[in-house]
N, C-alpha and C positions, 0 to 999 in steps of 0.2 A: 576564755573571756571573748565576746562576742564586739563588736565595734559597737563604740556607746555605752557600754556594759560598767559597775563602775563595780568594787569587790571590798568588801570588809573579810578579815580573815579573825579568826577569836583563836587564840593561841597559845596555854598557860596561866589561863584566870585563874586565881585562886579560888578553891570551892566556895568561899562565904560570899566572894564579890559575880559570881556567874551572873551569865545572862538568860533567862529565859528563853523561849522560841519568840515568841510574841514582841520581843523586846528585842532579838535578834532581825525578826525581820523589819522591824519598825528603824531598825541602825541601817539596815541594808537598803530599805528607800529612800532616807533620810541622804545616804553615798549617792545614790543616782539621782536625788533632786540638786543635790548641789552639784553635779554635773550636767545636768542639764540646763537648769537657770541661773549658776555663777559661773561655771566654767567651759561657757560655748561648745556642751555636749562633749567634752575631750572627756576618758574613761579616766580614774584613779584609780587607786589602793589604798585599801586602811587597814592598818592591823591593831589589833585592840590583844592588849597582852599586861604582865604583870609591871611591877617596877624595876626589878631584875633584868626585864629583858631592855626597857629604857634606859637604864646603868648604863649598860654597853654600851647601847648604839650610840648613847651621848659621849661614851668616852670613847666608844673606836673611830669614829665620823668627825668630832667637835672636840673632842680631847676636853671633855670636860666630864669629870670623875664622881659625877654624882646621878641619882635617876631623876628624872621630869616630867610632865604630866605629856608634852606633845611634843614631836618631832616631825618634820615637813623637809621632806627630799624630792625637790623636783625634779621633773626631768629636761632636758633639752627640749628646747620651742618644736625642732623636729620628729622627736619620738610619738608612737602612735599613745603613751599614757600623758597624762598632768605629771604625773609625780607620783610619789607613795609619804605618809605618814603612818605615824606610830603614836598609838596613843595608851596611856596608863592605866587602866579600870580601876586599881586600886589609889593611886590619885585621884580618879576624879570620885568615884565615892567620898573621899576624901575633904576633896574642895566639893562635893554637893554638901556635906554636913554644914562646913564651915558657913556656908553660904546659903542654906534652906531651902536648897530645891532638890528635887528627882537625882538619881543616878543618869539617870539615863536623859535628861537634860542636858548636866554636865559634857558627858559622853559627846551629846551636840553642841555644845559649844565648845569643845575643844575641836571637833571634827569641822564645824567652823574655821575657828581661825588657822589652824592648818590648810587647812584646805585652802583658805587668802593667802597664805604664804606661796602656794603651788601657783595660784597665778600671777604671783609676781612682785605683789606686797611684800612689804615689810614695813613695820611698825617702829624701828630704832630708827628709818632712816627716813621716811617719805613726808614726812610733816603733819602728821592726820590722816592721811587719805584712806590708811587699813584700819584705824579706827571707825572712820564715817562710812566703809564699809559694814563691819563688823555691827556695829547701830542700825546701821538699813535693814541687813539682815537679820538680825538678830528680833527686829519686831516685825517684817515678814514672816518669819519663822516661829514667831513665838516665845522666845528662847529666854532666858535669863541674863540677866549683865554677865558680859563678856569678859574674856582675860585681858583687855587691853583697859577697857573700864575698869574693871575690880584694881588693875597696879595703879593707877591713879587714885584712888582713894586712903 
C-alpha cells in the first residue's frame, strides 16, 4: 500500500452474495474518497467478508457472541493507517432488502459509518455529532438512510 492509498480486501463472500468487478472497483474508490474528504487523506482498511468471519471478530475483540453487519478498529492517532473495519456482505444484503435499496449501497453506508468510527466518533456517546456526520455525508454521497438513522426509527 502506497501513502494515501486506502484498501478494501473481499474475503469469503458467499457465492450468491459476490461482488462483481465493476462493483468491486466502485467499493474501492468509494475507500479512497472517504479517505480523502472525511478522513484528512490518512490510508484505511476494509475487509468485506461473510457473517462467520464477523462472529469472531465480535467475539474475539468485543466479547460479544454473535455476528454484526460492521466493525471499526482504529488505529493509534500515530500510526501511518485510520484504522481497519470489517464489514458483513451478507448482512448488508440483508439490511439493503429490508430497507429497499442496492447491495451495494448498503456496502456504503456501512463503510460509512465505520469509517466515522475511525475518526473518532462515536454515536453511544458524543450527543449527535456522528449522526450530523453520517446525514452530511450521507447526502454528499448519495447514500441511503443510515445506521444511526434507521435505530431511531
Amino acid at each position: 500500500m502506497t501513502p494515501g492509498d486506502s484498501t478494501v480486501l473481499f474475503r469469503a463472500i458467499p457465492r450468491k452474495f459476490k461482488l462483481d468487478a465493476k462493483e468491486k472497483r466502485a467499493l474501492g474508490a468509494f475507500a479512497q474518497t472517504l479517505a480523502e474528504r472525511v478522513g484528512d487523506g490518512r490510508p484505511w482498511m476494509c475487509l468485506l467478508t461473510n457473517d462467520r468471519e464477523l462472529h469472531k471478530l465480535n467475539r474475539d475483540f468485543l466479547a460479544h457472541d454473535y455476528p454484526t453487519d460492521v466493525l471499526s478498529f482504529p488505529w493509534p492517532a500515530s500510526g501511518a493507517l485510520l484504522g481497519e473495519i470489517a464489514i458483513s456482505v451478507e448482512r448488508a444484503h440483508e439490511q439493503a432488502a429490508q430497507f429497499g435499496h442496492l447491495p451495494l449501497n448498503e456496502i456504503c453506508v456501512l463503510m460509512l459509518h465505520g469509517f466515522l468510527h475511525l475518526t473518532g466518533m462515536d454515536h453511544e456517546r458524543d450527543r449527535g455529532e456522528m449522526a450530523r456526520a453520517e446525514r452530511k455525508w450521507r447526502k454528499v454521497f448519495d447514500l441511503p438512510s443510515t445506521l444511526i438513522a434507521r435505530s431511531k426509527q
